[in-house]
C-alpha positions as CSV (number, residue, x, y, z in Angstrom):
1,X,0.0,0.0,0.0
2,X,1.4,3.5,-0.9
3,X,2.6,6.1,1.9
4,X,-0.7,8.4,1.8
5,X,1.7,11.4,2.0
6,X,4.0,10.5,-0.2
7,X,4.4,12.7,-3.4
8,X,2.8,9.6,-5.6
9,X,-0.1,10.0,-3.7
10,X,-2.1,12.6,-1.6
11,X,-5.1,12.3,0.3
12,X,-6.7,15.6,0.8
13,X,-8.4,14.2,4.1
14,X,-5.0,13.2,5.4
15,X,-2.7,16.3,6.7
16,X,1.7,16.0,6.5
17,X,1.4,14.1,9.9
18,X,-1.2,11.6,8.6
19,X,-4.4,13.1,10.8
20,X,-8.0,13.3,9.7
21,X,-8.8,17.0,8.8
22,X,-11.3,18.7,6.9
23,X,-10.5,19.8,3.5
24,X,-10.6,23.9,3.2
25,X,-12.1,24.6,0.1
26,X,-12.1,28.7,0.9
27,X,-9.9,29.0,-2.4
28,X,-12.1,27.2,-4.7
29,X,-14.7,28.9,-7.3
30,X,-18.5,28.1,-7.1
31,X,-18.9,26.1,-9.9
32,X,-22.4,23.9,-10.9
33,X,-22.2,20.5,-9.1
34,X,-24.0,17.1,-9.9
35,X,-23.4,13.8,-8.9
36,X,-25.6,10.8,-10.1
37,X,-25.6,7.1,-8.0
38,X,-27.2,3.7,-8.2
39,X,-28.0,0.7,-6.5
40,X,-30.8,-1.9,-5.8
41,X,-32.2,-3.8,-3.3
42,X,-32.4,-7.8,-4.6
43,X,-35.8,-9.2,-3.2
44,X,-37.7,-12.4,-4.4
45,X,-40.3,-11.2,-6.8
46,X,-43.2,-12.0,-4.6
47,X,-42.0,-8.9,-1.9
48,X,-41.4,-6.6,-5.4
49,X,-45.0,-7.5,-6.1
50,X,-46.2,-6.8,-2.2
51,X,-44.3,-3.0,-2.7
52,X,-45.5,-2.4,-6.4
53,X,-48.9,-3.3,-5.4
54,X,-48.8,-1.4,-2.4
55,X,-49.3,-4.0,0.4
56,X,-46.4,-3.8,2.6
57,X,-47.1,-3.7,6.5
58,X,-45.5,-0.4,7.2
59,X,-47.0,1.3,4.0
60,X,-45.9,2.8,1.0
61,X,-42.0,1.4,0.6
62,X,-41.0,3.7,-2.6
63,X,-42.8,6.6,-1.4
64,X,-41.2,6.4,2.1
65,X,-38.1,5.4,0.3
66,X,-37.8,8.5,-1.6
67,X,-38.3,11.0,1.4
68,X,-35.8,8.9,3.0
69,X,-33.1,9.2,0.6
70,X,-34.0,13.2,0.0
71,X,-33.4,13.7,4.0
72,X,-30.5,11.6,3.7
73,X,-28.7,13.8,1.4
74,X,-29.7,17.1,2.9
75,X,-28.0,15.5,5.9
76,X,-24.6,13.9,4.8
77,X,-22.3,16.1,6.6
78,X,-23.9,14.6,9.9
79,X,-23.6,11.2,8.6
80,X,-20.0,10.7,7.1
81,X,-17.5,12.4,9.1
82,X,-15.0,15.3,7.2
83,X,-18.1,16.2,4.4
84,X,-18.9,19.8,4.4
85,X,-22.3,20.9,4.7
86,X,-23.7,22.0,1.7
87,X,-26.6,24.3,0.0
88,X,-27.7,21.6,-1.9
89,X,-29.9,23.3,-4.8
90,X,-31.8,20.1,-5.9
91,X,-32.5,16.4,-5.2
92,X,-34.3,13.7,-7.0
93,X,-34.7,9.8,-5.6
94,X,-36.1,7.5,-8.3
95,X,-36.9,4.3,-7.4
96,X,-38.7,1.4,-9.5
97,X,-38.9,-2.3,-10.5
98,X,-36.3,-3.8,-11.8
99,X,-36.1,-5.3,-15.4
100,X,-35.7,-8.8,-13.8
101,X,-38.9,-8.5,-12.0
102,X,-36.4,-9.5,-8.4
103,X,-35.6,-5.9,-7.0
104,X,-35.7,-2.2,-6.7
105,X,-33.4,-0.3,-8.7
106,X,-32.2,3.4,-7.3
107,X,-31.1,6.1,-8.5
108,X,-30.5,10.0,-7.0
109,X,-29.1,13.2,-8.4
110,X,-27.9,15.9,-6.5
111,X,-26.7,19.4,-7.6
112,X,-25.4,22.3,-6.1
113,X,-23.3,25.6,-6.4
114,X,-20.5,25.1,-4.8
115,X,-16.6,24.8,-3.9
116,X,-17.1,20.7,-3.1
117,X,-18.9,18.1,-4.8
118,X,-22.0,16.4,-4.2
119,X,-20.8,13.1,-4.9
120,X,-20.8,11.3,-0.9
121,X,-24.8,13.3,-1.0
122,X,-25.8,11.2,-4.3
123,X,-24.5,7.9,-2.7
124,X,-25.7,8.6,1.2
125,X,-29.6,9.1,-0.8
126,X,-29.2,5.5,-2.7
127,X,-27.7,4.0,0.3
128,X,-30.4,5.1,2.9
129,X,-33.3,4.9,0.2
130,X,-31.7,1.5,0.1
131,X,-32.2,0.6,3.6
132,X,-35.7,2.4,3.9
133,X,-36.6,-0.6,1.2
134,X,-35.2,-3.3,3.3
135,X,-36.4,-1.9,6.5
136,X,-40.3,-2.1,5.9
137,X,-40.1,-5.2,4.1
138,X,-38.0,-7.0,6.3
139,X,-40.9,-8.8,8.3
140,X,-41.5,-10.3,4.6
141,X,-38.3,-11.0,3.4
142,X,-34.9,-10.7,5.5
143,X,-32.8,-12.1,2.5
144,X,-32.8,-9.3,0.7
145,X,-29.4,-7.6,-0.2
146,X,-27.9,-4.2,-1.1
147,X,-26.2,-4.2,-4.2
148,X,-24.0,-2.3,-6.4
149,X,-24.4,1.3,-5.1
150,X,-21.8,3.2,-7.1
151,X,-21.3,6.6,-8.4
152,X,-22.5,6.5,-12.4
153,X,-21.7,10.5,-13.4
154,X,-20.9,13.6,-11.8
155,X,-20.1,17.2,-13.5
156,X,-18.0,20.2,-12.1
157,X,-15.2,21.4,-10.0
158,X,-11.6,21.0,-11.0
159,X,-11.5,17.3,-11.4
160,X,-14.1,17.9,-14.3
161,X,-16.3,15.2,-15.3
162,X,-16.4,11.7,-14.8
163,X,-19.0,8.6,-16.4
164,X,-18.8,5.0,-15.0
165,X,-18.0,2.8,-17.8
């Protein structure tokens, strides 16, 4: 594994001595932020067909889902320590069936204007929409599993733009 503080590579969380610090990004320029993630939830198709036909015990799953995942990423810099709190300008949690009829695909955008990405805000929505999902269908089905939450795009700042292959 590489010396974090060597010149080959530099962790901007990490200072000289190797300590946890928040990044100061006084010196950056507002620039137009978004950040796009995935996952799913893997369920047997019977539980998608209890959500999708709205008879879950605890009540609407993707509806509850989606406010969950919105809070979630109005709230990251509570949640995961060293992320600055941000004015996020717009959020949007999309959940649905997935093509194989045995899950609930996610996915959430989050944009800003900024000096810091939204990236860590895009994931924390999936992830907590994620476990909103498994959560109120768990008395149905507690072999569901969390899968594949990943970054897919995000746009702006000085690292420019990146799309998952």
């Amino acid at each position: 594994m590489a010396n974090p503080n060597s010149d080959e590579l530099r962790l901007s969380h990490l200072d000289e001595h190797g300590h946890a610090r928040m990044v100061d990004v006084s010196a950056k320029d507002v620039t137009s932020r978004q950040a796009t993630a995935r996952g799913r939830v893997a369920m047997q198709p019977a539980t998608l067909a209890m959500i999708l036909e709205g008879r879950a015990p605890k009540g609407d799953v993707l509806a509850t889902a989606r406010i969950a995942g919105i809070m979630a990423a109005k709230r990251t810099h509570e949640l995961i320590p060293l992320c600055h709190p941000l004015p996020v300008s717009g959020i949007s949690v999309d959940l649905g069936p997935s093509e194989d009829g045995a899950g609930v695909e996610i996915e959430a955008t989050v944009r800003v204007s900024g000096q810091t990405g939204v990236e860590m805000e895009a994931l924390t929505a999936v992830s907590i929409a994620a476990l909103t999902v498994y959560d109120m269908c768990k008395a149905v089905e507690r072999s569901m599993q969390i899968e594949a939450v990943r970054l897919v795009e995000k746009s702006g700042g000085k690292s420019g733009d990146y799309v998952a292959e």
